[in-house]
Steps between C-alpha positions, in 0.01 A plus 500: 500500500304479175712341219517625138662437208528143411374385843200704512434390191521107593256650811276642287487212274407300831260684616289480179534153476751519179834360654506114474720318756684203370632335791613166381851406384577602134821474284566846345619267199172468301280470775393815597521629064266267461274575807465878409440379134224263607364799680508733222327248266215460784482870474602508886596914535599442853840562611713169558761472799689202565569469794732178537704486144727210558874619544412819644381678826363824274151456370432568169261722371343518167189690291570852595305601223371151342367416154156752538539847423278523894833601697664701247129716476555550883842559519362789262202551698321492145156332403556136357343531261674850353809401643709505175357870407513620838847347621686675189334832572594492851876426483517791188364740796738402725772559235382816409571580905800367529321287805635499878873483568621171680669587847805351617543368834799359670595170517436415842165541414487312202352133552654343153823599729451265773695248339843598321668193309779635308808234339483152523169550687331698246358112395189500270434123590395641854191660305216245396513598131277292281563300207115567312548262266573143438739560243641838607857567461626207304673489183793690629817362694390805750244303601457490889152405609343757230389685767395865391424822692259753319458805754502905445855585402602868616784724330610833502548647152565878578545677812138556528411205319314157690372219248390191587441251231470088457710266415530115534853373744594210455718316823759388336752476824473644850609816465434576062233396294448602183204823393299556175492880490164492309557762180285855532506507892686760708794275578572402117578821426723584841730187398531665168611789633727375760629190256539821173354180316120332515506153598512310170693713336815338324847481692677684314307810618569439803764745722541306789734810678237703489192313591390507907342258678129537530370474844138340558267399837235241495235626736319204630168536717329810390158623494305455162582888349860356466464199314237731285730772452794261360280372272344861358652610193345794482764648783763686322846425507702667786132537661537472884254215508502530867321823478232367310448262739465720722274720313261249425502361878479889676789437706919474462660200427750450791826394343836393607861515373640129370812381677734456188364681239361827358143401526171624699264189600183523763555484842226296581597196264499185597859405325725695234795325319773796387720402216660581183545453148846490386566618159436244228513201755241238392364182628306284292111472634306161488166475346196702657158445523400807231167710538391295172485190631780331403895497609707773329885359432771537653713788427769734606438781800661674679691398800351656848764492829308551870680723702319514803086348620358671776172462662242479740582247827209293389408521139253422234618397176248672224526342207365593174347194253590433145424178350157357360351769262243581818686699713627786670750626311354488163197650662681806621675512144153482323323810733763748412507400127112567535560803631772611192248349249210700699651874500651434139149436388348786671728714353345413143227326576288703799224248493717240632333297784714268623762323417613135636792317486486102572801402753479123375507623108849629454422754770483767180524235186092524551320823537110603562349814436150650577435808326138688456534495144357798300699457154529240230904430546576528853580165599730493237645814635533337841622180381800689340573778850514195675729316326737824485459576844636150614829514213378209353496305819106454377365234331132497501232763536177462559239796504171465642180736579457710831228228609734242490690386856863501317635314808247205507602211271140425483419820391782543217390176383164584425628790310714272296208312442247729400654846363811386316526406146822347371534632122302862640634533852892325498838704420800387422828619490799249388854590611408720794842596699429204772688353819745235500344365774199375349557116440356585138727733427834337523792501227402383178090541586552856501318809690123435596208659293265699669099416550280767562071411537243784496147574498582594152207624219356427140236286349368184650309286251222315661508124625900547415798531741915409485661237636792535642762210700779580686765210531653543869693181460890471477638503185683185382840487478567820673705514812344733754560568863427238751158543701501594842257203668446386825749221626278160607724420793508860632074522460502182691669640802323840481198284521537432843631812630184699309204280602701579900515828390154562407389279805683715742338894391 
């Protein structure tokens, strides 16, 4: 029998040479983070599985998608190199049809049933979760291991209604853990409405007899549309994501009832953890490796209980990488915010190229833009969409010619270089509604301004030209977030198992 979903997708990735077999021993404490790191900085797009993670008989299995846009174009089935144009056109057509509704099938014919755990033995330490990062998880008296789970998390907001969003779960025992519900996905706004109260709202608003729980799955070992999907803001709110899938695939989604809960997952995953949110029950979370680079604090979240894990008899553990700026989270993040930037553009702008968003710059701080320009003004014009398209998550645009590869740093350099001007070409705006996040941006230092540089117009007086320096150093005497680097000790023993590794393909 020919497999599909996740497994034929692990075949598929085998028979084109793309699935790398790690068959050594490897501690999913740092070791394997900082494997799949070191093989998104060598620009390795091939799909990782681990084979022998110590503490665990389940493999591990990582780089669904990667840090290339290459597997997101053909999870599409869209040209590389029009991928950001062509991937938001696509899912708007699938919208517009309301896509193909998933099917249902029982659960003796479900393989993420083969394996109920419910109580006690609903254990997350029997899963090899990861901790990514050295210092993930600490700073908190939570702290156990810092191991964190980032996978597709599936609710029901309506009767009709299937979202699946991301979030970051943090272990912090073996049956809770604690979830950053990130703000603007499906999910934020179904524990508003099952709380009556958004999540940092004040206490005193709260009305704790009439909130409900709110009941979430963690769908583990699914094929790439799935991870896509939970990432794709574009997908309305009480959407049946599921549908899109399978609009954008040509076939149903075959889904399953959970066991405990009110929530839909796929059949064919490889693991799904049901739980629930109880009304204003938080758990402080430890420091996380952040898609800028450096660890965001500790803070308050709320509190997640597992009510049941089921499964296949012999699983794969997919796990989906945040840590370094490199990687495949942030690159995920960065397509689909090229894709909003892209049709907000078009909208005003028709001449709009391309657009690219860097995963290892903020994954949306820094924007580039190729436009066939026609009038004096438009990269101004697109400097300013894109900056409103992103709600100030933007930080830097940069607008270049249709001749220009955007996603080349040779390429954009060259255009720095040669077509830019500082005192003709540069825009500022001061006090641009920012993001806390940014390390230059916190407290006292205030929201970040916004840089804009265009091919812009006007005289040029012979022999002359502007300088212009840009001071990318820290500033003194400003505390800002803590760096996520490479741990020596951990590269050391990596060292062996990759040179093994590489040995062994």
């Amino acid at each position: 029998m020919t497999e599909t979903g996740f497994r034929g997708f692990l075949n598929d990735l085998e028979e084109r040479g793309e699935l790398w077999r790690i068959s050594q021993e490897i501690d999913p404490l740092d070791e394997i983070g900082a494997f799949i790191a070191r093989a998104d900085y060598a620009h390795i797009e091939k799909g990782l599985l681990f084979e022998n993670p110590k503490g665990s008989d389940i493999p591990v299995f990582a780089n669904t998608i990667g840090s290339s846009y290459k597997r997101i174009a053909e999870a599409f089935d869209v040209p590389l190199d029009a991928a950001v144009a062509s991937a938001g056109e696509k899912v708007m057509k699938v919208l517009r049809s309301g896509g193909i509704e998933p099917e249902y099938v029982a659960r003796k014919d479900a393989p993420c049933k083969e394996v109920i755990l419910k109580g006690e033995d609903a254990d997350l330490t029997r899963l090899p979760i990861l901790r990514m990062n050295p210092q993930d998880g600490t700073k908190t008296s939570a702290f156990l291991e810092g191991r964190f789970a980032c996978p597709p998390a599936v609710s029901k907001p309506s009767q009709n209604g299937r979202n699946i969003s991301f979030h970051r779960f943090e272990i912090t025992g073996p049956r809770e853990g604690s979830v950053w519900i990130f703000r603007g996905t499906g999910d934020a706004r179904s524990m508003e409405e099952a709380w009556g109260a958004k999540i940092d709202d004040p206490s005193s608003s709260w009305d704790t007899d009439k909130a409900k729980p709110f009941p979430t799955a963690f769908v583990i070992g699914v094929e790439p549309h799935f991870i896509l999907a939970g990432a794709n803001a574009a997908l309305p709110y009480n959407n049946n994501d599921f549908a899109t899938i399978g609009g954008l695939t040509g076939k149903p989604v075959r889904m399953v009832k959970c066991e405990t809960i009110d929530v839909d997952v796929p059949a064919d995953a490889e693991i799904v953890i049901e739980g629930v949110y109880h009304p204003f029950k938080w758990a402080k979370q430890g420091r996380f490796a952040s898609f800028n680079g450096f660890y965001d604090e500790a803070r308050r979240r709320p509190a997640f209980e597992v009510t049941a894990i089921t499964m296949r008899k012999k699983p794969i553990y997919q796990h989906v990488h945040i840590g370094r700026p490199l990687n495949e989270t942030n690159n995920i993040a960065a397509f689909f915010r090229g894709v909003r930037v892209y049709n907000d553009l078009k909208a005003v702008l028709p001449n709009v190229v391309d657009v690219y968003v860097d995963p290892s710059a903020g994954c949306g701080f820094t924007v580039h833009v190729k436009i066939d320009k026609r009038r004096v003004g438009e990269p101004k014009l697109a400097m300013m969409r894109a900056y409103t398209a992103l709600q100030g998550f933007c930080k830097h645009v940069f607008v270049y010619d249709k001749d220009i590869d955007i996603r080349e740093p040779h390429e954009r350099d060259w255009a720095l270089a040669h077509r830019f001007m500082a005192d003709r070409d540069l825009l500022i705006v001061p006090n641009t509604l920012g993001m806390n996040i940014d390390p230059l941006a916190q407290g006292k230092m205030g929201m970040p301004a916004k840089l804009g540089v265009h091919d812009g117009e006007g005289e040029i007086l012979l022999n002359t030209r502007t300088f212009m320096g840009a001071d990318c150093t820290e500033p003194l005497g400003l505390k800002v977030m803590e760096r996520v680097v490479p741990d020596k000790d951990v590269e050391a023993r990596i060292d062996s198992v990759w040179s093994k590794a590489l040995a062994a393909q």
